[in-house]
Every structure is written in C-alpha cells, then in structure tokens.
N, C-alpha and C positions, 0 to 999 in steps of 0.2 A: 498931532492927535492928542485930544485932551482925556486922561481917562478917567471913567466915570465910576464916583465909589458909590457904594453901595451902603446898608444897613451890615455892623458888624459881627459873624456868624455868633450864636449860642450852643453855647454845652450844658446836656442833661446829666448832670452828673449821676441819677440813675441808670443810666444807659453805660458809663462809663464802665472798666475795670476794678474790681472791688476786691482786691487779694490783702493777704496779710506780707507782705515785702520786708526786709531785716535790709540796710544796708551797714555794714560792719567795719570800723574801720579799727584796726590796731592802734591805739596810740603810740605817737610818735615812734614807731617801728623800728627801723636802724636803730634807731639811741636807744631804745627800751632794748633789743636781744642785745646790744654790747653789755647793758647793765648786766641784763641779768645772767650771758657766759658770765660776767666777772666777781658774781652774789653783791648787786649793788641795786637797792632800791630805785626802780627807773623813773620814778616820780619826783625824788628829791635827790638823786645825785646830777651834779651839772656834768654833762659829758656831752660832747659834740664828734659826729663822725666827719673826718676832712684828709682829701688827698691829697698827697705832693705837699703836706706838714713840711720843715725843716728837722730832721734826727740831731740837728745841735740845736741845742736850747738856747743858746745865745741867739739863735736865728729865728726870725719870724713866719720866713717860708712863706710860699704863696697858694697855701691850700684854698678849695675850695668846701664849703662847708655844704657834705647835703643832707645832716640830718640833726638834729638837735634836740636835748631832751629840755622838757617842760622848764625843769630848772633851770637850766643853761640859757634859755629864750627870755624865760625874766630876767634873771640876772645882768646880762647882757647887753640885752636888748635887741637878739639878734632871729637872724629867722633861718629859712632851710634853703635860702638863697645867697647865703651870705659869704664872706670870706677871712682869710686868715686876719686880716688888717681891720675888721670889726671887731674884733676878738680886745680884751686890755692886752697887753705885753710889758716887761715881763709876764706871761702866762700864768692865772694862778697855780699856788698849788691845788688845790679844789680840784680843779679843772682836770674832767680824764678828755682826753683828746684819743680819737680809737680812727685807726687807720678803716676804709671800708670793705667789708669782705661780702661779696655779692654769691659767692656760694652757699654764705651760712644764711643769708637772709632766705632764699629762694628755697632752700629746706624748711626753716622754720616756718615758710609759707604757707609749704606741702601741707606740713604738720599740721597746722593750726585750719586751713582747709580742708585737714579730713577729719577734723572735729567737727565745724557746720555739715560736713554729709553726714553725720550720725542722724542730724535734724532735718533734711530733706535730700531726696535723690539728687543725681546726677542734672537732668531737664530743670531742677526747680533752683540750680543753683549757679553761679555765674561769678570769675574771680574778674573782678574790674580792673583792680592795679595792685602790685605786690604787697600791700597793707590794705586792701579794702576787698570787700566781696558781698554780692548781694545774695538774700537766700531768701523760698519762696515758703513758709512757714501756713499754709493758709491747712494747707492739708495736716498738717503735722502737729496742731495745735491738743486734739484728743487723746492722739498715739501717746504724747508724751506728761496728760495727764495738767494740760495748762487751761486755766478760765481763758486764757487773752493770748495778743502777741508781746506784749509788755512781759506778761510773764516767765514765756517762754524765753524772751530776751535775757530776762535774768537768769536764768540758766545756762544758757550759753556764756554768758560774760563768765559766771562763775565757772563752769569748764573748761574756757581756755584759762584763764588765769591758773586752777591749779593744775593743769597740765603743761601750761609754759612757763607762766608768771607775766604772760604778756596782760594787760589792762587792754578794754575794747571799750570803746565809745558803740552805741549803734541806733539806729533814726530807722523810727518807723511807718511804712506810707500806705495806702492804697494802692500805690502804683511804686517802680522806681525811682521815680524821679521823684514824688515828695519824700519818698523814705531819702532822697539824698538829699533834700532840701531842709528835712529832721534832721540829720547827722549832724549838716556844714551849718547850720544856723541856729540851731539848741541846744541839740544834748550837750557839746564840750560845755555847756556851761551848766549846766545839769550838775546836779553832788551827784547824783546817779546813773550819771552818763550814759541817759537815756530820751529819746523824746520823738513825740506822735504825729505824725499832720496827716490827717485826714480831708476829704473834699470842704466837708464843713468849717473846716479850720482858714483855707486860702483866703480868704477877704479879714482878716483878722490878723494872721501871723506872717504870707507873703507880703499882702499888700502892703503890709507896715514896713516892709525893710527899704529904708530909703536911698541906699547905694546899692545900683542894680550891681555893679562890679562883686558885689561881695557875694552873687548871685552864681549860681555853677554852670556853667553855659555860657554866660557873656564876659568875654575878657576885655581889655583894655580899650582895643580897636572897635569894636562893637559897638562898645561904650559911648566912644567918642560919636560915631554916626548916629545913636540913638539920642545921645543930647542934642545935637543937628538938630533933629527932630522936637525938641524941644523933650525929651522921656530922661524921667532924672531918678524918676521908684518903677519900682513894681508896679505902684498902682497905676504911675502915668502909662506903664507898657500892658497892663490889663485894658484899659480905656482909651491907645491910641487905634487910628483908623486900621481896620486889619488891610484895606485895600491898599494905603500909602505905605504900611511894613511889606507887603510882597511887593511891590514895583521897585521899593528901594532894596533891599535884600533879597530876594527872588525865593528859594524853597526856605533859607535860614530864619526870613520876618514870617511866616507859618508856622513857624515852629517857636519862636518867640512868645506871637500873644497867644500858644496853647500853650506855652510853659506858663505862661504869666497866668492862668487860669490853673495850674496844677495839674495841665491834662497833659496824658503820658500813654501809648497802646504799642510802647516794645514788650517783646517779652523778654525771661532770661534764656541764658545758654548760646546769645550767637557769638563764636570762638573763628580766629582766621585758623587756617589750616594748610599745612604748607603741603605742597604733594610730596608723593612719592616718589624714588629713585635719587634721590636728594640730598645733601646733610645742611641745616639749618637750623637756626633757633630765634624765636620772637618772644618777647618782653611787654610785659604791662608796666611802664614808670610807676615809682612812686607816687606821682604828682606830676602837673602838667610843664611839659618842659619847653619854654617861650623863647631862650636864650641860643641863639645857632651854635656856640662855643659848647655847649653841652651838649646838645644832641649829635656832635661832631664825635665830640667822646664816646658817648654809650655807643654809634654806629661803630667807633674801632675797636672798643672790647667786644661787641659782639663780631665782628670781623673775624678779631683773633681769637676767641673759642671756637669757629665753626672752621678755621682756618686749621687748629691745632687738631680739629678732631677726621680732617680731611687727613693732613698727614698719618696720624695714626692707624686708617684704615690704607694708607699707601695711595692714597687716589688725589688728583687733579679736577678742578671746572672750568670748563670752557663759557658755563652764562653762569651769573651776577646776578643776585636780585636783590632791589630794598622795597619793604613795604612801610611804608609811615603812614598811622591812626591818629587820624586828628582827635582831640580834645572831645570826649564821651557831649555829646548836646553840641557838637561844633559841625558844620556844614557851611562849604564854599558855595558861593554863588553857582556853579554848574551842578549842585547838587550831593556833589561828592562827601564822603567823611575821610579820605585818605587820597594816597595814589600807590601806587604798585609798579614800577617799572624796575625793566631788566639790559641787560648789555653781552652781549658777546666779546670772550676775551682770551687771549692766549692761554692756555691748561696751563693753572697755576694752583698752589697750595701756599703760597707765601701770604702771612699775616698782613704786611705790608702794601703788598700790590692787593688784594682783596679790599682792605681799607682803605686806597686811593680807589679804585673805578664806584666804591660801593658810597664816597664822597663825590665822586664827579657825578652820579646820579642826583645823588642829593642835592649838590648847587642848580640842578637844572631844575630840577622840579619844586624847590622849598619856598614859600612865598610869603615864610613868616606867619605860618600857623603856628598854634597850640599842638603840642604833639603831646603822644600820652600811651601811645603804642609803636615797637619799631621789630620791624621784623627783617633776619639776614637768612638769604639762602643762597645755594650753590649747586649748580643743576649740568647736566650732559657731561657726566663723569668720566673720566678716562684711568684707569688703574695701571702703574707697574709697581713691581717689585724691589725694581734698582731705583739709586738715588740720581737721579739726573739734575744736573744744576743749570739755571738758567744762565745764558754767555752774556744777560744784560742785567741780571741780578749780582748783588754783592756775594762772593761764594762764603764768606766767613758767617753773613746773617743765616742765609738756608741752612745750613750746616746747625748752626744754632738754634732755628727755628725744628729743625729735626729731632735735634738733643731733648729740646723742654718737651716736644709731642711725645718720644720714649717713656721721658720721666713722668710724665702724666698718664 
C-alpha cells in the first residue's frame, strides 16, 4: 500500500496559547547549594559533586561526577556526566570535591519552590526536575506591579538569590515549550540570564539552530533516524513532510514538526500521584538520565528510603511498583511517555530485596529511553510488631537494616 501525502498542516498562531510562561532553572544546582552550605561563590569556585570518591588522596577512586560548577566545567573540561578519571590527579588543591547529599538538595528545592508561589498559585505552577520549574506569570504580572514578563523575571531571580544565594537562569515563552526552548538555547548565554521566544521569534531563533540534538525533545536516537530522513536543523524538521514524520515515528513525528513550529497546548500542573494506603516516593532527575548504570542507582536509593520508612512504621509489601517518565517531549511509538508496572512479592521490608524485584522490573520493561522521572512504591501492607527475619535473608543485614530505620 503506497501512502498518499498530503499538503503539510498550518498553525495560526493567533489561535494558538498566548500566556506569559517562566521556565526557571537553578544554575548548576548541586554544585551551587554545596558552595554556598560552605560560603563559597558558586560561580567562581570549582567544586564538583561525586560518589564513591577515594577518602585517601593518594587514590583516584572511581566516582561518578553528577554535578559541577561552572568553574569546575571550564577548567576541566568536564561535564555532569563525567567521572573521577576526567578529573587531573593529583587533584587540585582548588578543587572542592563534595560528596552528594540528596536530602539537602530536595529542601532547598522546597525552599526555592515556595518562592515562585509567592508569584502564582498552585494550577499555574509545575516543578519539572529538581533544579527546574515552570510558572504561569500571565496572571500575576499587575498583582506584582510588573510592565512585562521579563520584568517580573527579574524579580524573581533577584528573590531567590537573596533568599538562597542560589543564581537562576530563566527562558520566557508563550507556551512551555518555547520558554524551555528560551532557557536551553539563550539565556545561559545572556549577562542577564534571561531570554524571550515568542511565536514571532521561531523562523528566526528555532530555525537557525543547526543541531537538532541540542534541541530539548530529540535525543541521540531520534537524531540519527531523522538524519535518515535527510533533517539535520530545525529548519529541515519545520519543512519536512508532516505525512512521512508520522508513518515513520507514529504519535512522536506529530509532535516533532509542532515543536519545530514552536507549538505546544500542555498546560501546567500535571503531577503523578501515587495512591493511597501506600508508602512511596518519586523523583524529578536533575537532567535526563540515558545511561542504565544510573538509573539502576537512583532506582536503589529510592528503594532504600521507602524500604527504611516501611520498617519504621513496622509494616511489610507484598506488590512492588516502578513508574519510569520518559524525557519531558519524549513519546514511544505506542504513544506512551512512561510505563508503570508492578509485581507481587513475598511481604518484605528489606532495602535489598525491594531493590532487586524493583530492578527485575526494570530490565523487563527499559528500552533505552530518556528517563527524567522515577517513581518507587509499596503497596498491600501487612503490619507486625515483632521482628520476624526472613530464613532466606541474611539475619545480620535485617537486623541492620532495622538498626539504621530506628536511628532515622
């Protein structure tokens, strides 16, 4: 069957969504709050945040680096993917190297999130990833006595700053998506780490970026099949046929060449939610996480907090759940932006068996997306009082496992 294309659809961008949008990003986040617990300028001190460092200095260790501050990325030349063995060694002195503390980040997040609600409610605001957050400023622009959204922008930057000392980059749009398109492709280069894309702006400021990769939506894989295609900018994926991006991508080439036009009609506020009767926690990554060896990790520490806080209430789960969020603009061929699956399992509270069945889910279902959301829950509870060991678990870890739940 040969199919037959058509003329390629138009958008009215009158018609379109016409709000004032903030998307907000902390600069370099981990590495800026270690600065500044330690009163060190987060812009010119080089400090890198990395686990599994070596404590003797003679040793190089084999951390993994996931955060780095601006200096530390020049200097270097390293990025927030990188590892101990990028690094020079001997290690400078210069250099702070800060172990990562994901409790103190996930506060400071609070914090700096209930600064932007001072500037619009609850419905108009949306935390993307644990340094980034969109807010819907259209309404809020009189209240607070601003000509513009630029204006207002600057006010916010200046509030968090003297309430944390954190620096905010923030990209303002029409919709979501160009305000994230502002952020990832201007303002950091802005002296005033600010900058605007409007409907009027996309044939001018999209079109012109000639690596779609550097584009927020299309990652590597993407990439490569849209070169297939012969699409190597923006502009070629504004101008290719919309009929051969859906036959080859299915719901994802739709949503392509309306990005590649700057058209965007989500709103803010939609949050997963895990039910009730539960104990659980999910996660916005900092940044998209492409590599399995990571996402392996963050799926164990969240295992063992929700694991640690099972014991604490004295209770057991018989079903498992993982939810994994693909990459904000990322959609699988069936349409999906994640998957959600669950397992029934022996009533266990152990860190360890949690984190294996909440991995064996994961091998089944992972297919080498973009992830960027992960969420763990523990569901059909069962409570005692006594300590019952399992006869196929190690009795020295549960016991263990018991001990740290108290002291927490």
């Amino acid at each position: 069957m040969v199919m037959q294309f058509g003329v390629n659809p138009g958008f009215d961008y009158t018609k379109e969504p016409s709000r004032d949008i903030l998307c907000i990003d902390c600069k370099s986040f981990y590495s800026s709050v270690e600065c500044v617990e330690r009163g060190l300028n987060p812009l010119k001190t080089k400090l890198v945040v990395m686990s599994y460092h070596s404590d003797d200095s003679s040793q190089r260790g084999s951390g993994l680096i996931l955060a780095s501050s601006p200096a530390a990325k020049k200097a270097y030349g390293i990025s927030n993917v990188s590892r101990s063995r990028d690094l020079p060694f001997p290690y400078p002195e210069d250099l702070v190297i800060a172990p990562p503390r994901m409790a103190l980040y996930m506060r400071k997040n609070m914090e700096i999130n209930n600064i932007y609600k001072k500037y619009a409610d609850e419905q108009n605001h949306s935390v993307y990833s644990i340094d980034e957050s969109f807010v819907d400023v259209t309404d809020s622009l009189k209240l607070f006595g601003a000509k513009d959204a630029r204006e207002l922008a600057r006010m916010i930057q200046t509030d968090v700053y003297r309430q944390t000392g954190i620096f905010t980059t923030i990209g303002i749009g029409d919709n979501p998506l160009l305000a994230k398109f502002a952020l990832d492709l201007e303002s950091k280069k802005n002296s005033d780490m600010k900058a605007e894309w409007r409907y009027e702006d996309v044939q001018q400021k999209l079109w012109s970026v000639e690596n779609i990769t550097d584009v927020w939506g299309i990652g590597r894989r993407t990439a490569i099949r849209l070169n297939r295609m012969g699409i190597f900018t923006m502009h070629d994926l504004a101008h290719a046929n919309y009929y051969q991006l859906k036959q080859n991508f299915g719901v994802l080439g739709t949503q392509l060449y309306a990005h590649s036009w700057g058209i965007d009609r989500s709103f803010l506020g939609q949050k997963y939610k895990i039910k009730s009767k539960s104990i659980g926690n999910s996660q916005v990554l900092n940044r998209d996480y492409t590599r399995r060896k990571e996402i392996e990790i963050v799926i164990k520490e969240m295992a063992d907090q929700v694991a640690t806080r099972l014991r604490r209430t004295g209770a057991k789960a018989e079903v498992v759940s993982l939810w994994i969020g693909f990459s904000m603009g990322y959609i699988d061929r069936s349409g999906s932006r994640g998957f959600h699956q669950q397992m029934k399992v022996p009533a266990t509270n152990s860190s360890k068996q949690i984190a294996n069945y909440l991995l064996q889910i994961f091998d089944r279902h992972y297919k080498y997306q973009d992830i960027r959301n992960v969420g763990v829950n523990c569901s059909k509870l069962v409570y005692s009082n006594a300590l019952q060991l399992d006869l196929f678990e190690d009795p020295n870890e549960q016991v263990k496992d018991l001990k740290i739940a108290i002291m927490l």
